[in-house]
Structure formats: structure tokens, C-alpha cells
C-alpha positions as CSV (number, residue, x, y, z in Angstrom):
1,X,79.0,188.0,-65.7
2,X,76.1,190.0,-65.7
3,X,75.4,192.3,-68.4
4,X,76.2,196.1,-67.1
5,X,73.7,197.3,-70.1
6,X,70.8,195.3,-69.5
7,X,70.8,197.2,-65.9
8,X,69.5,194.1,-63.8
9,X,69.0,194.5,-60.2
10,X,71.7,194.5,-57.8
11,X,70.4,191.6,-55.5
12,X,69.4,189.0,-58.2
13,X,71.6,186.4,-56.9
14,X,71.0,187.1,-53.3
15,X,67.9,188.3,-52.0
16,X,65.8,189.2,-54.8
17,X,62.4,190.9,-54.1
18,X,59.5,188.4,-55.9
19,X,56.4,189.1,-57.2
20,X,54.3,187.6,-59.7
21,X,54.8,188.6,-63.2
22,X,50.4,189.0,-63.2
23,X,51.3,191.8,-60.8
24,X,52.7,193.5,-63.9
25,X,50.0,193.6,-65.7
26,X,47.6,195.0,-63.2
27,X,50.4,197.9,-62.6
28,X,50.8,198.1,-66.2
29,X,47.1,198.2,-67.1
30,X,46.6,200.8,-64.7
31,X,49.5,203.0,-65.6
32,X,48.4,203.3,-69.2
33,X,44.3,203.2,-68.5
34,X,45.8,207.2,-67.2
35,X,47.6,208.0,-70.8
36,X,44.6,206.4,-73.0
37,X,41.1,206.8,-72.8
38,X,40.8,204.0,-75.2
39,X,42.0,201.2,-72.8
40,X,39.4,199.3,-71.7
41,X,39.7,195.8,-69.4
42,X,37.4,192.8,-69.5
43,X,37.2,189.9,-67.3
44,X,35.6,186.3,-67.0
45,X,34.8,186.8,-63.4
46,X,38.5,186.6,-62.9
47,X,38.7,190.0,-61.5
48,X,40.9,189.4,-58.5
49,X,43.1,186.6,-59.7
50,X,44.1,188.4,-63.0
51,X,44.4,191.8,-61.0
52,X,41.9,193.4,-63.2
53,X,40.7,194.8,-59.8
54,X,43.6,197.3,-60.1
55,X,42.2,199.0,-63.1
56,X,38.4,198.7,-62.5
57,X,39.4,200.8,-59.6
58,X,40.5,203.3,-60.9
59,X,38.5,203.2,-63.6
60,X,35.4,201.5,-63.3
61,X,33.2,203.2,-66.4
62,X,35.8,201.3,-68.4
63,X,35.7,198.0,-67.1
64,X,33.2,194.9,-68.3
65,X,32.8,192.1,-66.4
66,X,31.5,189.3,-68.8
67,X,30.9,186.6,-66.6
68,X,32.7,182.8,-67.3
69,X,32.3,183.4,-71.0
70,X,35.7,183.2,-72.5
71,X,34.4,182.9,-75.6
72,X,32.2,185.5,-75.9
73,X,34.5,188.1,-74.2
74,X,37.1,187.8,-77.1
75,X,34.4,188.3,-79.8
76,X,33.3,191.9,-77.7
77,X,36.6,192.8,-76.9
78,X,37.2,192.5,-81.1
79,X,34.1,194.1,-81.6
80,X,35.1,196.9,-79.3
81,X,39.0,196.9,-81.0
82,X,37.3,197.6,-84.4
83,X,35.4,200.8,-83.2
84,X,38.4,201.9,-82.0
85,X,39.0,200.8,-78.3
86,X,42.0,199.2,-76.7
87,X,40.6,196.1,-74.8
88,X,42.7,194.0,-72.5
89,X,40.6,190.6,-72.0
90,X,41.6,188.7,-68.9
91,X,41.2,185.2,-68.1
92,X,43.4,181.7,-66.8
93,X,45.5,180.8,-69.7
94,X,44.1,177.2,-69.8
95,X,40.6,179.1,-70.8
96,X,42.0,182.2,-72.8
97,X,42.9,181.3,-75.3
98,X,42.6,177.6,-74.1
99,X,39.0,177.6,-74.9
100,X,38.5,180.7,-77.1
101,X,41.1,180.0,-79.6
102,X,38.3,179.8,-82.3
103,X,37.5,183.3,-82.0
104,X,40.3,184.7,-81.0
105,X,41.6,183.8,-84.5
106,X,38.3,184.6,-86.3
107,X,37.6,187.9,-84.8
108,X,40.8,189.1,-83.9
109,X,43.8,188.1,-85.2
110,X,42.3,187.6,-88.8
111,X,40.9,191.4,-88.9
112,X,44.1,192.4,-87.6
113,X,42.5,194.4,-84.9
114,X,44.4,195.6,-81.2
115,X,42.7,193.4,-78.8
116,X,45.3,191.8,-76.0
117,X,44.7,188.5,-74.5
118,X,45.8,188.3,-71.3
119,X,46.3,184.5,-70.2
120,X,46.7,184.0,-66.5
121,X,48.4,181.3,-64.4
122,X,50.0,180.0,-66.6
123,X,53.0,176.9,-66.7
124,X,53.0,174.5,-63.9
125,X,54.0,177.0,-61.4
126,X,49.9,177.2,-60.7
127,X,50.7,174.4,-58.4
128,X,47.7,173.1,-56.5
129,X,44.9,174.0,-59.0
130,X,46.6,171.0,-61.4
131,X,46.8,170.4,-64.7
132,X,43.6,171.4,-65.9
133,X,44.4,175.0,-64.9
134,X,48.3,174.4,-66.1
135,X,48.3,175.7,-68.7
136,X,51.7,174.5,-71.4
137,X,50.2,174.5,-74.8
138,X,49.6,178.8,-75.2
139,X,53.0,180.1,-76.7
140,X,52.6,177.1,-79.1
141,X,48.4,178.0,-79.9
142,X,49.4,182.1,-80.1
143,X,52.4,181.6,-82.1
144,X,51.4,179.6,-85.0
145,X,48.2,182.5,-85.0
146,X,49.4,185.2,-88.3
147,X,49.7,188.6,-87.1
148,X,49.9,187.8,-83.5
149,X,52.5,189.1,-81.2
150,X,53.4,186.8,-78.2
151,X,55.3,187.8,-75.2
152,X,56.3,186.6,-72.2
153,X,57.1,188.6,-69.1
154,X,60.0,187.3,-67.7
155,X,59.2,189.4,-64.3
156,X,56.5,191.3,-62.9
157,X,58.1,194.7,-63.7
158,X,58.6,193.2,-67.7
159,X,55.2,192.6,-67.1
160,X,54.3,196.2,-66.6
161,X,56.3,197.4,-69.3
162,X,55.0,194.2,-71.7
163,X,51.3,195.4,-70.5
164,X,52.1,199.4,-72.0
165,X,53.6,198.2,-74.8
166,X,51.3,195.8,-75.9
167,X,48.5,199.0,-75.9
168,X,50.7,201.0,-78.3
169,X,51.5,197.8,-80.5
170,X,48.4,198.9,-82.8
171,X,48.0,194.7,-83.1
172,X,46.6,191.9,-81.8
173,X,48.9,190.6,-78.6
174,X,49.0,187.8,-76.5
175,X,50.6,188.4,-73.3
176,X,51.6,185.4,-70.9
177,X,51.4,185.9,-67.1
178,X,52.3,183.5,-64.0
179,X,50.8,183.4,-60.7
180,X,53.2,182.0,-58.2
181,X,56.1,184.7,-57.0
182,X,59.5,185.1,-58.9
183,X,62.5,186.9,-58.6
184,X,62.4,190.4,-59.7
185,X,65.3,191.1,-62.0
186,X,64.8,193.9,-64.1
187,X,64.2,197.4,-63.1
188,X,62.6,199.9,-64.6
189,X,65.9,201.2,-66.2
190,X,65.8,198.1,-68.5
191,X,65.8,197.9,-71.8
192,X,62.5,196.9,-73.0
193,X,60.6,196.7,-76.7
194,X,58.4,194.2,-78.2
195,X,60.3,191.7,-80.6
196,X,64.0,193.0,-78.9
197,X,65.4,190.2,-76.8
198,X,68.0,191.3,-74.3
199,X,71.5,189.9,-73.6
200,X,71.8,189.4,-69.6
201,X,74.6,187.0,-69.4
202,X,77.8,187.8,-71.1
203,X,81.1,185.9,-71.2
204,X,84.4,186.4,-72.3
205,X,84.2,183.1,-74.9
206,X,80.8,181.6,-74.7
207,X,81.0,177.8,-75.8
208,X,77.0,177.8,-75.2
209,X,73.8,180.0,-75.1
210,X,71.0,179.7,-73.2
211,X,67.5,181.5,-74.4
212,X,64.9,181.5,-72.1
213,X,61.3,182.9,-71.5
214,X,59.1,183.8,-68.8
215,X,59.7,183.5,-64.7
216,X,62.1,180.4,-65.9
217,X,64.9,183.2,-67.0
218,X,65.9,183.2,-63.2
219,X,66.8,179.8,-63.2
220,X,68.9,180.3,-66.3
221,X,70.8,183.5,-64.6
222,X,71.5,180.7,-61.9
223,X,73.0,178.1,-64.4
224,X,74.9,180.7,-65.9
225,X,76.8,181.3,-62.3
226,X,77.0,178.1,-61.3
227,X,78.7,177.3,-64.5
228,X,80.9,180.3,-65.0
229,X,83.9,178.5,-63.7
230,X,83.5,175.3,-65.8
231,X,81.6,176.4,-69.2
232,X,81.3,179.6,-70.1
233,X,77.9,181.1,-71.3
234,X,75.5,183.9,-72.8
235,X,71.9,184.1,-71.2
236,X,69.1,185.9,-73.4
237,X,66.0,186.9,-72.1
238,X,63.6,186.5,-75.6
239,X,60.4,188.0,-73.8
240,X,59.0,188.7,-77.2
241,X,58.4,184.9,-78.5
242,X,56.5,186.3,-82.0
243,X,58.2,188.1,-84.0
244,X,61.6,186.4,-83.1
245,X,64.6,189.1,-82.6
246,X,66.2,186.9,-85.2
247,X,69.5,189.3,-85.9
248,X,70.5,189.6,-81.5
249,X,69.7,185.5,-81.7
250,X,71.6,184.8,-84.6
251,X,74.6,187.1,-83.7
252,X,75.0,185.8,-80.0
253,X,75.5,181.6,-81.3
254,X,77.5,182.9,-84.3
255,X,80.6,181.2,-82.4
256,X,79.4,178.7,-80.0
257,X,79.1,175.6,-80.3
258,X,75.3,174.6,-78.3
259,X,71.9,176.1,-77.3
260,X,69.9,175.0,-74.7
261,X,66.2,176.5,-74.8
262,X,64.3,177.5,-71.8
263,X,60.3,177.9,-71.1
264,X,57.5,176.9,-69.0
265,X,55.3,175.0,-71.8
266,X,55.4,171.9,-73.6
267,X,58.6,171.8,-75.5
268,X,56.8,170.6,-78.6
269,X,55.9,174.3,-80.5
270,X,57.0,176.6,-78.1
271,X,60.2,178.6,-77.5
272,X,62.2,176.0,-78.3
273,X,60.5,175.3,-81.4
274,X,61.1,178.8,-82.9
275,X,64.8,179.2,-82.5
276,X,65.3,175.6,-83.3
277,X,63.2,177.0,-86.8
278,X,65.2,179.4,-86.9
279,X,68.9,177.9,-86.5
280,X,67.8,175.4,-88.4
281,X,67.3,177.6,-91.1
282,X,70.7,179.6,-90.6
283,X,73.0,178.0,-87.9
284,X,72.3,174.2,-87.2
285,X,73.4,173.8,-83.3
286,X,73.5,171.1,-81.1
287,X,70.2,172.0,-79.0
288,X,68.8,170.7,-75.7
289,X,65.4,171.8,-74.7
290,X,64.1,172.6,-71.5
291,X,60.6,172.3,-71.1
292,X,57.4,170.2,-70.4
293,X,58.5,167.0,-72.3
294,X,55.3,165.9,-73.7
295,X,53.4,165.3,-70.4
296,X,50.2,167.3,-68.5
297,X,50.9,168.4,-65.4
298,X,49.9,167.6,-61.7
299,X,49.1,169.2,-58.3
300,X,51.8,170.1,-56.3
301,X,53.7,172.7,-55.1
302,X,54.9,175.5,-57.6
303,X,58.3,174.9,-56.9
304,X,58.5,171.1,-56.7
305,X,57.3,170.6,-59.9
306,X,59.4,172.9,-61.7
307,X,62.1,170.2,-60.3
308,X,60.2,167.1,-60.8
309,X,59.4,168.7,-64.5
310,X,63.1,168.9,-65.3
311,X,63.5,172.6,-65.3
312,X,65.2,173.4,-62.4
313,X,68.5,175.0,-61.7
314,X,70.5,171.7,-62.2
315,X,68.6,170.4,-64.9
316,X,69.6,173.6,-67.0
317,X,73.1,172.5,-65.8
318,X,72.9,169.6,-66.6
319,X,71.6,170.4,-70.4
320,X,74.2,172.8,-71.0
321,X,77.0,169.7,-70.6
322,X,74.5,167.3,-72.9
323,X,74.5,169.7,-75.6
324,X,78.2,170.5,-75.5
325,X,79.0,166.8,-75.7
326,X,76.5,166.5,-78.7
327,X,78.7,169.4,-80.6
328,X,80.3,168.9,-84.2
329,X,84.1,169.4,-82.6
């Protein structure tokens, strides 16, 4: 069943309101460009797209557009981190930090300093732009970065609260957004802190845990239900990717006897990496991933190739069963 103190909302399974999770960050941007002067927003000519159009209006003395110039953007916005700003840089994932990975490591996550990436459209779930715009290979870039903090909105209102956190994180931050609509399930009465993952599945005796990240945590709300009469579970939303909220992690597989990971990115490095790291290190499980397996993507509708990709509904199913039967008895 759902978990009463991750206060989800009411009409998950049934109607759900959708958004994109980008939405999130143009609310989010907005809402704390009001409590800090410091914020500042930059933009590879992305304005619309990345809704930094949200912000520059209502605060257009503090907005920068740089033109397509990935690169150079994340050098200013560290520039502008070390004399004390807070800039959000905007761009598509695939080109921030696709192709400024160089300096975002250089000039930000090297001094340490509070600039926040903000990669766009990213997953398969761009759909029609295809896979030079599908971006699967960020969590995997951000995470192995020292002192970066990743996160991964799993909705567009996590996305607003992701967005304000990240400006009072005092670090660098690299916050993944989607474009394509997904169910809205948390509310603003949810629990939400960088590096805290949340419990929204609960069962009496779990024999499996599912972690997922990003839009994709829907999908493993859905598996949970569809299983609940056959295999019971525990669902965890891990928004925060880097650092890992190793003790909630640990504690929820402590007596199960399978994981199954979830994400929207090449399984290779990603979320599935880190808590296989980290079981590995602690808890060995019987683990399935769910993910891009090794493959670029293609145009198509967003929610075609989530299915042809394997990380649908029934896939997740379908891994939960593969890793039970692969379970030391």
C-alpha cells in the first residue's frame, strides 16, 4: 500500500494530473529568484524549452542569455558562483553537461563553487527529437564528478522543491529534468531533502525492493499494485542519486530477498550502478536493472519507447519475478 507518510496524491492510480518535471524548475526558479537576490539564470538560447522564460520574467536584470554556447555558459556561471552569485545554467541534457563536461568539472565542481546545471529533456521520453537529443549517459557523467550532488526530480512539483533546494545546497548541483508529461504524485506536503530518499510503497513482508528515479517512479508505483496480490514489495523514490541515502537503502533490503533498479539512462553507471556499489559493499542481492541496456535511442513517441526500451509497467513486472527466481533461498 501506499505509504500514509510520504503524503502522495490521492488520484495517483487513477487520474493523476501530469506535468513535466522541467515545469518544476521554472516554478522553482522563480519561487526562490523572490527569497534570494543572488539567484541568477542563464540560458543557451533555450529560454522557452527549459522554462527559463518563467524567471527572466519576473526578473529580467538577472537573467543572461548566452547564446548556443554550452560551454562557455558553465565557465561564467562558475565565474559568477565564485563572486558570490547563485547561477542556474540551463540547457538540453545531451549538451549540458553532454558537451561542457570539461568545464563543468574544471571550473565548477573542482573549486567547489554553487553553480547548478540544469539538463533538459532528458531520457528517451524526448521522443521525436531522437537520440542525439536523448540524453542516457548524465547521472552516470555527474555522478562519478567529486563534490557534485545529482538529483532527479521524480515529478514536476519534486522538481520545484529539487530547484530551491539545490540554491540553498551551498555546492555544485546537477539537477535532471524531462520534457514529456508525467503523473504528478507528490504534493507539496511531501517530504523532501537533498540526499533523503523516500519510502512510497510499503508492504506487510516485502520479498523485493524496487528503487527508482526520475518520471520512471510512476511506473514503479504501478508494478508495485499490480503485484501486491502475488509478490509483495517496497518502492523508494531515491531523487537524490549523489550522495546515496545509504542508511533508508540499506535498512529497507535488510530482509528481502531482490532489488530491481529503475531509471531513465543507460544502465551502465547510473542508478543502478550506485546501489548495486553499494549492496555490493554491505548486502549482495539478487539485482535486475531497468534501464537503457547499452543502446542509443531512436525517434518515436515518448511513450512507445519507454515500452520498446524495456521499462514499462510489465517489464518492471516482469523483473521483479527474474530477480526473485535468481535469489540465494
Amino acid at each position: 500500500m501506499l505509504n500514509p507518510d510520504a503524503r502522495l496524491a490521492a488520484n495517483i492510480f487513477d487520474t493523476p494530473e501530469t506535468a513535466p518535471t522541467r515545469d518544476g524548475f521554472g516554478k522553482g526558479a522563480a519561487e526562490v529568484g523572490k527569497a534570494d537576490e543572488r539567484v541568477v539564470v542563464l540560458s543557451a538560447d533555450l529560454t522557452e524549452s527549459t522554462r527559463a522564460e518563467w524567471f527572466v520574467k519576473e526578473f529580467p536584470q538577472r537573467f543572461i542569455e548566452i547564446g548556443v554556447a554550452e560551454q562557455n555558459m558553465a565557465t561564467v556561471a562558475a565565474g559568477m558562483a565564485n563572486y558570490g552569485k547563485i547561477p542556474f545554467f540551463t540547457s538540453y541534457a545531451a549538451f549540458s553537461p553532454g558537451r561542457n563536461w570539461e568545464q563543468i568539472r574544471t571550473t565548477i565542481a573542482l573549486n567547489n563553487v554553487p553553480a547548478i546545471v540544469c539538463g533538459m529533456h532528458a531520457g528517451v521520453s524526448v521522443g521525436p527529437d531522437g537520440a542525439t537529443h536523448q540524453m542516457l549517459e548524465d547521472i552516470a557523467l555527474m555522478r562519478a564528478m567529486p563534490n557534485m550532488i545529482v538529483i532527479s526530480p521524480s515529478d514536476s512539483e519534486e522538481g520545484r522543491k529539487a530547484t530551491i533546494a539545490a540554491a540553498k545546497a551551498g555546492k555544485p548541483v546537477y539537477l535532471r529534468f524531462a520534457r514529456d508529461k508525467s503523473p504528478i504524485m507528490t504534493t507539496p506536503d511531501t517530504p523532501f531533502e537533498i540526499g533523503k530518499a523516500n519510502v512510497l510503497w510499503k508492504s506487510d513482508a516485502p520479498k523485493v525492493v524496487i528503487i527508482a528515479t526520475g518520471p520512471l517512479v510512476h511506473n514503479a508505483l504501478l508494478a508495485a499494485k499490480e503485484l501486491e496480490n502475488e509478490i509483495q514489495t517496497t518502492v523508494i523514490n531515491v531523487h537524490t542519486i549523489k550522495p546515496l541515502d545509504e542508511a533508508t537503502i540499506l535498512s529497507a533490503v535488510q530482509n528481502v530477498s531482490a532489488v530491481v533498479t529503475v531509471e531513465e539512462h543507460q544502465v551502465n553507471g547510473g542508478l543502478g550502478s550506485a546501489i548495486a556499489e553499494l549492496l555490493a559493499k554491505n548486502n549482495p542481492k539478487a539485482i535486475e536493472f531497468i534501464g537503457v541496456q547499452n543502446t542509443f535511442g531512436q525517434s518515436g513517441e515518448p511513450k512507445e519507447l519507454i515500452e520498446h526500451y524495456g521499462m514499462g509497467v510489465r517489464s518492471i513486472s516482469e523483473a521483479v519475478k527474474k530477480a526473485l527466481s535468481r535469489a540465494v533461498k
